[in-house]
N, CA, C and O of each residue as an XYZ file, in Angstrom:
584
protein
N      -5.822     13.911      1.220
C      -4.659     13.729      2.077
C      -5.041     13.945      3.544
O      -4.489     13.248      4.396
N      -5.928     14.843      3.889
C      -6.318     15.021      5.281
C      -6.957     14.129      5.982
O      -6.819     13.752      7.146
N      -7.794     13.784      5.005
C      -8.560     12.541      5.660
C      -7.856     11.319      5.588
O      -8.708     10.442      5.729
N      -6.550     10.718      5.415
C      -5.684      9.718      5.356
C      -4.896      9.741      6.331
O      -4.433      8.770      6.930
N      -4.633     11.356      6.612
C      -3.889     11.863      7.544
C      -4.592     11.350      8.942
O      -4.144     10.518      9.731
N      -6.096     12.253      9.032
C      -6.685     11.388     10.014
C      -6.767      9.987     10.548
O      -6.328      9.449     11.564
N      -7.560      9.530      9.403
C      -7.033      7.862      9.873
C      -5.779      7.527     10.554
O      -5.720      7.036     11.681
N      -4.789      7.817      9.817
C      -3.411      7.245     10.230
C      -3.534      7.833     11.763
O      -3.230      6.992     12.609
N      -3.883      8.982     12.226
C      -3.525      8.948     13.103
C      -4.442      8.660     14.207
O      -4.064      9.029     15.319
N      -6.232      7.730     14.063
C      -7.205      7.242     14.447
C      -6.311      6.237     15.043
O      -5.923      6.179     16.209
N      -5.938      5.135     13.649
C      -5.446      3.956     14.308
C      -4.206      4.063     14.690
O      -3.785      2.957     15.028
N      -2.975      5.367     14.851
C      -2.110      4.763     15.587
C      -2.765      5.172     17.079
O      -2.508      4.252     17.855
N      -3.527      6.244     17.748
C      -4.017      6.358     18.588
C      -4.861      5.452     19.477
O      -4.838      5.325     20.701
N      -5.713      4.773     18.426
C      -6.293      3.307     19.041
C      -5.475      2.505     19.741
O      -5.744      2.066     20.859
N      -4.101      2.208     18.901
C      -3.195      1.062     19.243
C      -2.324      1.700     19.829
O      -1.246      1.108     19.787
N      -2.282      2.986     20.555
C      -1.056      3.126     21.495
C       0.113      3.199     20.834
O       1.035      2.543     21.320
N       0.420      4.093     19.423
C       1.270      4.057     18.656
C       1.970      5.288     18.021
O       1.559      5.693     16.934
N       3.118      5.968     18.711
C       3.064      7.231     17.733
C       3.364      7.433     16.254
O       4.094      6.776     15.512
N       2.575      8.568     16.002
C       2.465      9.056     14.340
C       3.614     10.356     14.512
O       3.317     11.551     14.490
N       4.981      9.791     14.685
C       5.857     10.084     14.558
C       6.126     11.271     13.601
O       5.078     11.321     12.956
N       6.858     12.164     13.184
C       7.033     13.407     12.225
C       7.699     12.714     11.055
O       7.303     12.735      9.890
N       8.782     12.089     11.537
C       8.835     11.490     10.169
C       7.974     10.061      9.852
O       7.475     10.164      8.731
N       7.751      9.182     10.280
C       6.338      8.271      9.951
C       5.570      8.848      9.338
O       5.006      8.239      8.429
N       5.236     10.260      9.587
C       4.039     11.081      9.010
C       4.137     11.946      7.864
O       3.323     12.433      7.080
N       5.450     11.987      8.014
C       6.147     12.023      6.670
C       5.907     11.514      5.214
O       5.578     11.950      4.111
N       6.349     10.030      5.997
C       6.459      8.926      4.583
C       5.453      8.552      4.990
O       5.741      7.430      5.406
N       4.243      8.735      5.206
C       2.993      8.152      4.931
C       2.655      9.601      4.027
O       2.045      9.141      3.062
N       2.713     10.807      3.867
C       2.730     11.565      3.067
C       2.804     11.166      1.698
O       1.927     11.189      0.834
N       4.512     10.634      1.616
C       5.125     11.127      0.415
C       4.205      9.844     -0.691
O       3.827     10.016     -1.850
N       4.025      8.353      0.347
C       3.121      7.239     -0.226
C       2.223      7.988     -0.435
O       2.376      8.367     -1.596
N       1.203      8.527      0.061
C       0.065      8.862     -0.735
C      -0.212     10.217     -1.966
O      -1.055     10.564     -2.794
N       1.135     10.657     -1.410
C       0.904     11.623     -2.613
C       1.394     11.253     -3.872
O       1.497     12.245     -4.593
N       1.709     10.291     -4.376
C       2.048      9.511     -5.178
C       0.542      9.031     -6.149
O       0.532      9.321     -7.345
N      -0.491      8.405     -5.619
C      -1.681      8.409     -5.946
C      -1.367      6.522     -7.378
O      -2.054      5.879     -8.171
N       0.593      6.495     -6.646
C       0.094      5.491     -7.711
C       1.729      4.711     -6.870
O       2.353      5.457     -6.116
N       2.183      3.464     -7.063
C       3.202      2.333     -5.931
C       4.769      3.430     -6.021
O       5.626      3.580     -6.892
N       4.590      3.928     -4.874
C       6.326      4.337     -4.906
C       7.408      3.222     -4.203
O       7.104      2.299     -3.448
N       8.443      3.506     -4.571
C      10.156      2.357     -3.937
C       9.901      3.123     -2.516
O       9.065      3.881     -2.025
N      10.859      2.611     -2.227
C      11.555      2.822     -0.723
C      12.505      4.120     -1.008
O      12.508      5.227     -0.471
N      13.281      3.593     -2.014
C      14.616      4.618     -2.476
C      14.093      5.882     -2.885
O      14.797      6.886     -2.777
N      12.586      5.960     -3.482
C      12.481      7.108     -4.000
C      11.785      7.804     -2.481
O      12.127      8.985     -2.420
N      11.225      7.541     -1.696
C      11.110      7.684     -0.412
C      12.085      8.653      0.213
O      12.042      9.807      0.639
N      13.266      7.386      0.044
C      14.183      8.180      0.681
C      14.991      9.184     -0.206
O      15.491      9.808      0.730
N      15.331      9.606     -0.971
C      15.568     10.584     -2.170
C      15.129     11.807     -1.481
O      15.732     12.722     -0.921
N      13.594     11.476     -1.749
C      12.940     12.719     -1.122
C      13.293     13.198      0.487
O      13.664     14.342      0.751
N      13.154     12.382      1.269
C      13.424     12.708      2.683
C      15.104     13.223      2.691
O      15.452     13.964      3.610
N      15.875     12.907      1.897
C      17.055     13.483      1.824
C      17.192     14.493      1.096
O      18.107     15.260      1.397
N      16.629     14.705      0.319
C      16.313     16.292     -0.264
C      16.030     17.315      1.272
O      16.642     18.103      1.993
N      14.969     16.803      1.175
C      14.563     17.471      2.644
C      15.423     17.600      4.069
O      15.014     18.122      5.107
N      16.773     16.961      3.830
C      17.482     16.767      4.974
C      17.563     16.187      5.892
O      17.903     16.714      6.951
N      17.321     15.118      5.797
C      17.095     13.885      6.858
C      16.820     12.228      6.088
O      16.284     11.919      5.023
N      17.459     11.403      7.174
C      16.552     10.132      6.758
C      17.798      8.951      6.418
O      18.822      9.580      6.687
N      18.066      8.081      6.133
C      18.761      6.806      6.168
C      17.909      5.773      5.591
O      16.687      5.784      5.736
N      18.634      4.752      4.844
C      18.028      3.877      4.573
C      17.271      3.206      5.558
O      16.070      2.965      5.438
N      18.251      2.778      6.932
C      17.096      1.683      7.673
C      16.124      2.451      8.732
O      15.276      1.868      9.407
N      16.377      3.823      8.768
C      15.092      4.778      9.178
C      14.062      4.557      8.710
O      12.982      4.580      9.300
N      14.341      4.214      7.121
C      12.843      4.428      6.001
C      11.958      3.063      6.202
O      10.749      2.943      6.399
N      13.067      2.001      6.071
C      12.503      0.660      6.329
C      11.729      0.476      7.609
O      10.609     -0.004      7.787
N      12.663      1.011      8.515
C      11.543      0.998      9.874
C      10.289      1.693     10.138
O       9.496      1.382     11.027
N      10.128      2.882      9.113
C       8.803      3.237      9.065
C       7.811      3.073      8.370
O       6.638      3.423      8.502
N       8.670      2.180      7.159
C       7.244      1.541      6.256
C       6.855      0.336      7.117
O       5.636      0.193      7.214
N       7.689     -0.668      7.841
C       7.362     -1.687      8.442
C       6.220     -1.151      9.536
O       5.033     -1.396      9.323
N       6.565     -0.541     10.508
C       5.206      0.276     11.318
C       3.884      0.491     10.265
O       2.858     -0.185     10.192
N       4.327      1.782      9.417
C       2.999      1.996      8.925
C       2.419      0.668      8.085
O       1.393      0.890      7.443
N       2.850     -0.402      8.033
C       2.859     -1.426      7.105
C       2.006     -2.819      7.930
O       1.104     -3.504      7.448
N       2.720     -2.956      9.486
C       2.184     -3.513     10.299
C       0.789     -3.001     10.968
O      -0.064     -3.809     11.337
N       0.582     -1.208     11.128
C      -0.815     -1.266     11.163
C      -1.731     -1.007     10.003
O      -2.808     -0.414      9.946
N      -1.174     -1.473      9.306
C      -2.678     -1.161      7.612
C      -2.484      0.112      7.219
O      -3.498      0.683      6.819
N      -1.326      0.818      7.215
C      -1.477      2.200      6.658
C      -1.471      2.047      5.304
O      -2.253      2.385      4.416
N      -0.384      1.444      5.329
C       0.122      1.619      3.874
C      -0.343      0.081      3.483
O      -1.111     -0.521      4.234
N       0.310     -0.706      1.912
C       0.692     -1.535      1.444
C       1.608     -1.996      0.738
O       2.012     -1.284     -0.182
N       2.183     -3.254      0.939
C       3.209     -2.777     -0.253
C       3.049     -3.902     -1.599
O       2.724     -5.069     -1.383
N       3.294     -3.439     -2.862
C       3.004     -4.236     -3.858
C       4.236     -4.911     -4.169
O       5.165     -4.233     -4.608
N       4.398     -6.346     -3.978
C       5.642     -7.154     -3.834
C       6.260     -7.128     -5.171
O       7.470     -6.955     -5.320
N       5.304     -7.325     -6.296
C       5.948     -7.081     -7.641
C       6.677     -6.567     -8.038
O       7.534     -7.010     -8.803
N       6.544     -5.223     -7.556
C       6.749     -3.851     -7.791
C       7.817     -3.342     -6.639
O       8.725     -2.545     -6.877
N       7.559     -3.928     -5.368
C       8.942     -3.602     -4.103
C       8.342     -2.373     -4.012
O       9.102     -1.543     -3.512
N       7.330     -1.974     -4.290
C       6.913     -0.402     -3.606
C       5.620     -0.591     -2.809
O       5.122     -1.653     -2.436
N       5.079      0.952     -2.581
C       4.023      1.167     -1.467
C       2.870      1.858     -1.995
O       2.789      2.600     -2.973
N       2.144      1.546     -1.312
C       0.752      2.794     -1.534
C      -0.033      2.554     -0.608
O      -0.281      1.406     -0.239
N      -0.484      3.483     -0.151
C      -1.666      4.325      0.808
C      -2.850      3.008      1.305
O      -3.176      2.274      0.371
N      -3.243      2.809      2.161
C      -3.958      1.921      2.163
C      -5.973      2.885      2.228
O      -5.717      4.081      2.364
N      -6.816      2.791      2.201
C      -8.028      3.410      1.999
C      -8.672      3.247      2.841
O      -9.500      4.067      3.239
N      -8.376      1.718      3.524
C      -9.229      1.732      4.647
C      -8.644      1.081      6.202
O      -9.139      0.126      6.800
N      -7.776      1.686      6.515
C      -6.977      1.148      7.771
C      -7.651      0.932      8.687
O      -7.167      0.307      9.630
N      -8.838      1.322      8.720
C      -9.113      0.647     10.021
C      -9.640     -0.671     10.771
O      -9.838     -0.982     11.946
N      -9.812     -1.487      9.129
C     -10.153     -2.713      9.169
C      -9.585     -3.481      8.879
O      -9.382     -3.386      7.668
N      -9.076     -4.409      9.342
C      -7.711     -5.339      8.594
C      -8.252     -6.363      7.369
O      -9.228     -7.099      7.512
N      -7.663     -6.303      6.472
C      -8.176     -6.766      5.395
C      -6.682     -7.003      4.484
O      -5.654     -6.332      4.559
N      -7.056     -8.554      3.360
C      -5.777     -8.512      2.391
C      -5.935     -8.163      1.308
O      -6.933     -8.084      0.592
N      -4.464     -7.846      1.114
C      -4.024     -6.660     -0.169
C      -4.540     -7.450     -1.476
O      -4.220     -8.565     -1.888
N      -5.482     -6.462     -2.010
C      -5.437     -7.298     -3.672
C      -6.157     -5.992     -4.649
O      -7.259     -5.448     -4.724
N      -4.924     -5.880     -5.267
C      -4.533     -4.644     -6.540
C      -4.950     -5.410     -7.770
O      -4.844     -6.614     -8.006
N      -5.655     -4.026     -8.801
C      -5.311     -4.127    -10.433
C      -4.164     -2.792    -10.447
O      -4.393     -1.666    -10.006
N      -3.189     -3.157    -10.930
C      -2.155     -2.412    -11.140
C      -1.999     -2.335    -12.902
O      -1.785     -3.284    -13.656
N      -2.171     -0.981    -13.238
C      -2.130     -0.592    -14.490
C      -0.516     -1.000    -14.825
O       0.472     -0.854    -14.106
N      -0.632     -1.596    -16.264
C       1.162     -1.811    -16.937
C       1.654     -1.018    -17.458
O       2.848     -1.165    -17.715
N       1.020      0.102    -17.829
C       1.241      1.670    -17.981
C       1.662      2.913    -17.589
O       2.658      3.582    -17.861
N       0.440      3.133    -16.706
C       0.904      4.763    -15.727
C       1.128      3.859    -14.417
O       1.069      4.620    -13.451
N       1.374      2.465    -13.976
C       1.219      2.275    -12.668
C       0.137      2.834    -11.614
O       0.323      2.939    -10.402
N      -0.808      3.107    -12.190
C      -2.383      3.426    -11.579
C      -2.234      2.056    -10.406
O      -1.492      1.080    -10.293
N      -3.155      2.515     -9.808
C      -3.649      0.873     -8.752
C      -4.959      1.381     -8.406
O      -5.451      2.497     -8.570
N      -5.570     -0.036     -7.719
C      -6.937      0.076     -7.526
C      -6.817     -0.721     -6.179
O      -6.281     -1.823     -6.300
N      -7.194     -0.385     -4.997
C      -7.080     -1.305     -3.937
C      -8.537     -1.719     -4.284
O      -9.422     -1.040     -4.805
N      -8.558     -3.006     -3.861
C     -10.373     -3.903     -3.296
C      -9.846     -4.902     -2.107
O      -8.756     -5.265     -1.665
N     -11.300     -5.155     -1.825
C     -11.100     -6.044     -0.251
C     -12.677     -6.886     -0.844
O     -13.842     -6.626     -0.540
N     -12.056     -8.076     -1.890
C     -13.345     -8.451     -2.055
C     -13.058     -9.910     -1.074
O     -11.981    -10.506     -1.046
N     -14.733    -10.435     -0.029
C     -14.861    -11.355      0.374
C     -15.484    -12.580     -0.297
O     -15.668    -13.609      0.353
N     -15.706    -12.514     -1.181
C     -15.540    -13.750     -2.480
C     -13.964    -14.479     -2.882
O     -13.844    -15.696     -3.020
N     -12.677    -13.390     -3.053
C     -12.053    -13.911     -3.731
C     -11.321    -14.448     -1.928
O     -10.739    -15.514     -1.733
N     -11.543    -13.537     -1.023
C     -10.832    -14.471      0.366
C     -11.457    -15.352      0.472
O     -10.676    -16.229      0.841
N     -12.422    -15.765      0.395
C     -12.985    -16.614      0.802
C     -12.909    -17.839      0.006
O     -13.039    -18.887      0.640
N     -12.699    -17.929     -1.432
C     -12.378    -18.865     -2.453
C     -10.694    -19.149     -2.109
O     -10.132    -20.200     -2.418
N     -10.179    -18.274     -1.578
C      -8.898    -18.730     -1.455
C      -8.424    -19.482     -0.169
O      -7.488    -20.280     -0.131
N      -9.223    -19.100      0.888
C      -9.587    -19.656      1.855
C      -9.523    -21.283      1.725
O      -8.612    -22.013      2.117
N     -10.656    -21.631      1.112
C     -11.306    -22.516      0.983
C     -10.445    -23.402     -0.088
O     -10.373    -24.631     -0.079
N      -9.941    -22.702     -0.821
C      -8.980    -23.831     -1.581
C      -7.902    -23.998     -0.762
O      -7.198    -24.957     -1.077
N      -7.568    -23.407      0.136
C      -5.760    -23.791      0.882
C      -6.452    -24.668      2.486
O      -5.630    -25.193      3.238
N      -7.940    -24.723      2.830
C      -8.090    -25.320      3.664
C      -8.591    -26.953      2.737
O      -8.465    -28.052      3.277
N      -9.088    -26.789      1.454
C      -9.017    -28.460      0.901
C      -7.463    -28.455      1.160
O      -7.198    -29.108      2.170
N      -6.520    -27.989      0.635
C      -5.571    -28.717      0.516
C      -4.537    -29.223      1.808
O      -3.703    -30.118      1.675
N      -4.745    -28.551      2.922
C      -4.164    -28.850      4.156
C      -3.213    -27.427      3.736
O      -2.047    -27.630      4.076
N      -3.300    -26.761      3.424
C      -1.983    -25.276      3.200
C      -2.847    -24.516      3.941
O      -4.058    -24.317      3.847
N      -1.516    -23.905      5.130
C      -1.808    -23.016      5.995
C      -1.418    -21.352      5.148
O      -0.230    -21.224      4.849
N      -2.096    -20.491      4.889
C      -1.719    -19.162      4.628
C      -1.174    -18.154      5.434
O      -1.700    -18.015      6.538
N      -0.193    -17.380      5.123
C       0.717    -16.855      6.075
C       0.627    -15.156      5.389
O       0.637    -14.030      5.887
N       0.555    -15.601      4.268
C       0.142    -14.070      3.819
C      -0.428    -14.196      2.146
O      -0.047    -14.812      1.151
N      -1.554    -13.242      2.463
C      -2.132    -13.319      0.809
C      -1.863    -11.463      0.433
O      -2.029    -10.420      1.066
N      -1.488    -11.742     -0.616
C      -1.552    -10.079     -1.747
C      -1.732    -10.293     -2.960
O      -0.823    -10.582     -3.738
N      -2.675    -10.202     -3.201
C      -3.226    -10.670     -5.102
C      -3.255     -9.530     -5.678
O      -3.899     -8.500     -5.478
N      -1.981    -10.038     -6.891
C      -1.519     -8.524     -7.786
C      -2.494     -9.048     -9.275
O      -2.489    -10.218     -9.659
N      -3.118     -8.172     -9.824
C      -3.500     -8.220    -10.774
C      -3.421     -7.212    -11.903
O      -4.227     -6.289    -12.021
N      -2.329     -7.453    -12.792
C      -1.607     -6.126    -13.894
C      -2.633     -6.505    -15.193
O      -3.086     -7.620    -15.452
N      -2.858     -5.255    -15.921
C      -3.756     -4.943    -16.961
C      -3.066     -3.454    -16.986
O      -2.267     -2.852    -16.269
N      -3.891     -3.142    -18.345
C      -4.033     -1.631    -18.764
C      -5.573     -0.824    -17.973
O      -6.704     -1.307    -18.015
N      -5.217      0.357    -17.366
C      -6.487      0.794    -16.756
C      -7.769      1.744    -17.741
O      -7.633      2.411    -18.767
N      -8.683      1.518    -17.115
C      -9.321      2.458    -18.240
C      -8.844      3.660    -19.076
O      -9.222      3.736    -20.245
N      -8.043      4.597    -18.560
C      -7.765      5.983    -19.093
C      -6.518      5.306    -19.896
O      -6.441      5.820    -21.012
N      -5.619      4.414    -19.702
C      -4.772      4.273    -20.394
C      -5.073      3.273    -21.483
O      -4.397      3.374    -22.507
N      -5.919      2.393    -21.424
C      -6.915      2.065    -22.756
C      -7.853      2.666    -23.734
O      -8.161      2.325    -24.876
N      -8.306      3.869    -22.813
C      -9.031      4.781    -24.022
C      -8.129      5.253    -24.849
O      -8.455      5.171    -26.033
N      -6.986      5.772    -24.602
C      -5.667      6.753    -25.083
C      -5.072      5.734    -26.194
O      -4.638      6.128    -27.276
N      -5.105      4.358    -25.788
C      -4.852      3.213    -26.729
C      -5.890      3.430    -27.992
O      -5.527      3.583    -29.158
N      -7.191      3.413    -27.546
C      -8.180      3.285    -28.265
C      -7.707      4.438    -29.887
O      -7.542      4.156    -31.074
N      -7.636      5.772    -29.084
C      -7.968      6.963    -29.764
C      -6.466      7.187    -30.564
O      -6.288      7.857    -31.581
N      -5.556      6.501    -29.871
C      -4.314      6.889    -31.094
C      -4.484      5.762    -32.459
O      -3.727      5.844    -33.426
Protein backbone atom coordinates (compact mmCIF):
# COMPACT_ATOMS: atom_id res chain seq x y z
CA UNK A 1 0.00 0.00 0.00
CA UNK A 2 2.86 2.48 0.62
CA UNK A 3 4.46 2.06 -2.31
CA UNK A 4 1.07 2.71 -4.41
CA UNK A 5 0.62 5.39 -2.12
CA UNK A 6 3.88 6.78 -3.40
CA UNK A 7 3.33 6.50 -6.90
CA UNK A 8 -0.02 8.04 -6.74
CA UNK A 9 1.41 10.72 -5.36
CA UNK A 10 4.82 10.74 -7.93
CA UNK A 11 2.40 11.17 -10.73
CA UNK A 12 -0.06 13.50 -9.34
CA UNK A 13 3.03 15.70 -8.46
CA UNK A 14 4.55 15.34 -11.96
CA UNK A 15 1.26 16.54 -13.49
CA UNK A 16 0.50 19.40 -11.22
CA UNK A 17 -2.33 17.51 -9.56
CA UNK A 18 -3.54 17.27 -6.01
CA UNK A 19 -3.66 13.89 -4.07
CA UNK A 20 -6.46 15.24 -2.35
CA UNK A 21 -7.52 13.47 1.34
CA UNK A 22 -10.28 12.12 0.04
CA UNK A 23 -8.81 11.05 -3.61
CA UNK A 24 -6.35 9.42 -1.30
CA UNK A 25 -8.83 7.93 0.28
CA UNK A 26 -10.51 6.03 -2.48
CA UNK A 27 -7.40 5.19 -4.02
CA UNK A 28 -6.96 3.38 -0.59
CA UNK A 29 -10.12 1.68 -0.27
CA UNK A 30 -9.39 0.37 -4.43
CA UNK A 31 -6.38 -1.12 -3.47
CA UNK A 32 -7.11 -2.58 -0.44
CA UNK A 33 -9.48 -4.63 -2.02
CA UNK A 34 -6.56 -6.62 -3.83
CA UNK A 35 -9.44 -7.71 -6.14
CA UNK A 36 -12.45 -5.03 -8.69
CA UNK A 37 -14.52 -3.00 -6.15
CA UNK A 38 -18.18 -0.82 -7.33
CA UNK A 39 -18.32 2.68 -6.86
CA UNK A 40 -21.27 2.07 -4.30
CA UNK A 41 -19.23 -0.06 -2.21
CA UNK A 42 -16.68 2.87 -2.25
CA UNK A 43 -19.03 4.93 -1.20
CA UNK A 44 -20.66 2.73 1.68
CA UNK A 45 -17.41 2.86 3.10
CA UNK A 46 -16.63 6.61 2.87
CA UNK A 47 -20.06 7.02 4.48
CA UNK A 48 -19.40 4.83 7.23
CA UNK A 49 -16.58 7.00 7.75
CA UNK A 50 -18.67 10.16 7.49
CA UNK A 51 -18.37 11.78 4.44
CA UNK A 52 -18.78 11.47 0.68
CA UNK A 53 -21.77 11.62 -2.02
CA UNK A 54 -22.30 9.84 -4.89
CA UNK A 55 -20.95 12.43 -7.49
CA UNK A 56 -17.91 13.21 -5.05
CA UNK A 57 -16.95 9.46 -5.60
CA UNK A 58 -17.41 9.62 -9.37
CA UNK A 59 -15.31 12.64 -9.55
CA UNK A 60 -12.53 10.99 -7.90
CA UNK A 61 -12.41 7.80 -9.64
CA UNK A 62 -12.56 9.87 -12.94
CA UNK A 63 -9.19 11.88 -11.75
CA UNK A 64 -7.54 8.90 -10.35
CA UNK A 65 -8.80 7.11 -13.55
CA UNK A 66 -7.63 9.87 -16.00
CA UNK A 67 -4.08 9.70 -14.54
CA UNK A 68 -3.50 5.73 -14.53
CA UNK A 69 -4.12 5.27 -10.92
CA UNK A 70 -6.62 3.18 -10.90
CA UNK A 71 -8.67 1.05 -13.63
CA UNK A 72 -11.81 0.28 -14.15
CA UNK A 73 -13.13 -3.20 -15.30
CA UNK A 74 -16.22 -2.33 -17.57
CA UNK A 75 -17.71 -5.81 -17.10
CA UNK A 76 -17.75 -5.65 -13.77
CA UNK A 77 -18.51 -1.44 -13.38
CA UNK A 78 -15.74 -1.62 -10.75
CA UNK A 79 -12.03 -0.56 -10.03
CA UNK A 80 -8.68 -1.70 -9.15
CA UNK A 81 -5.35 -0.29 -8.39
CA UNK A 82 -3.36 0.20 -11.34
CA UNK A 83 0.66 -1.30 -10.76
CA UNK A 84 2.23 0.78 -12.88
CA UNK A 85 1.04 4.47 -13.23
CA UNK A 86 3.61 5.87 -14.37
CA UNK A 87 3.50 4.69 -17.79
CA UNK A 88 0.47 4.94 -19.77
CA UNK A 89 -0.47 1.75 -20.98
CA UNK A 90 -4.05 -0.29 -21.90
CA UNK A 91 -6.06 -2.10 -19.50
CA UNK A 92 -6.04 -5.88 -20.12
CA UNK A 93 -7.18 -8.26 -17.09
CA UNK A 94 -7.60 -12.18 -16.42
CA UNK A 95 -10.33 -11.77 -14.01
CA UNK A 96 -11.01 -14.90 -11.94
CA UNK A 97 -15.10 -16.12 -12.20
CA UNK A 98 -14.70 -17.04 -8.71
CA UNK A 99 -12.94 -15.00 -5.97
CA UNK A 100 -12.82 -12.04 -8.59
CA UNK A 101 -8.90 -12.21 -8.34
CA UNK A 102 -7.42 -9.99 -11.35
CA UNK A 103 -4.19 -9.94 -12.94
CA UNK A 104 -3.22 -6.62 -14.62
CA UNK A 105 -0.60 -7.14 -17.92
CA UNK A 106 0.55 -4.54 -20.42
CA UNK A 107 1.47 -7.01 -23.09
CA UNK A 108 2.97 -5.26 -26.45
CA UNK A 109 2.11 -8.20 -28.68
CA UNK A 110 -1.53 -8.21 -27.97
CA UNK A 111 -1.46 -3.95 -28.61
CA UNK A 112 0.16 -4.28 -31.20
CA UNK A 113 -1.97 -7.17 -32.97
CA UNK A 114 -4.81 -5.06 -32.18
CA UNK A 115 -3.32 -2.18 -33.51
CA UNK A 116 -2.69 -3.60 -36.59
CA UNK A 117 -5.96 -5.25 -37.14
CA UNK A 118 -8.11 -1.86 -36.62
CA UNK A 119 -5.43 -0.03 -38.85
CA UNK A 120 -6.20 -2.97 -41.87
CA UNK A 121 -9.55 -2.19 -41.34
CA UNK A 122 -9.70 1.71 -41.48
CA UNK A 123 -11.17 1.58 -37.45
CA UNK A 124 -9.90 4.29 -35.46
CA UNK A 125 -9.53 3.07 -31.57
CA UNK A 126 -10.76 5.27 -28.93
CA UNK A 127 -10.31 2.98 -26.15
CA UNK A 128 -9.03 -0.61 -25.65
CA UNK A 129 -9.63 -2.79 -22.15
CA UNK A 130 -9.32 -6.52 -22.80
CA UNK A 131 -11.25 -8.46 -20.11
CA UNK A 132 -10.33 -11.93 -19.98
CA UNK A 133 -12.58 -14.22 -17.26
CA UNK A 134 -11.33 -17.82 -16.31
CA UNK A 135 -10.89 -19.58 -13.00
CA UNK A 136 -7.42 -18.48 -11.34
CA UNK A 137 -4.91 -20.81 -10.21
CA UNK A 138 -5.80 -21.06 -6.37
CA UNK A 139 -9.36 -21.31 -7.27
CA UNK A 140 -8.67 -24.27 -9.68
CA UNK A 141 -6.51 -26.14 -7.38
CA UNK A 142 -9.48 -26.00 -4.65
CA UNK A 143 -11.58 -27.31 -7.77
CA UNK A 144 -9.01 -29.87 -8.29
CA UNK A 145 -8.83 -31.18 -4.54
CA UNK A 146 -12.63 -31.21 -3.70
Amino acid sequence: MATAIAKAEQVCESRNQRFTKLRKRIFELVWQQHKPIRAYDILDQLQQDGRAAPPTVYRALDFLMDLGLIHRIESMNAFVGCNNPQQKHEGQFFICNDCGAFVELDSTSINSAISISAEHSGFEIQQRTIEITGICPECKGKKKSQ
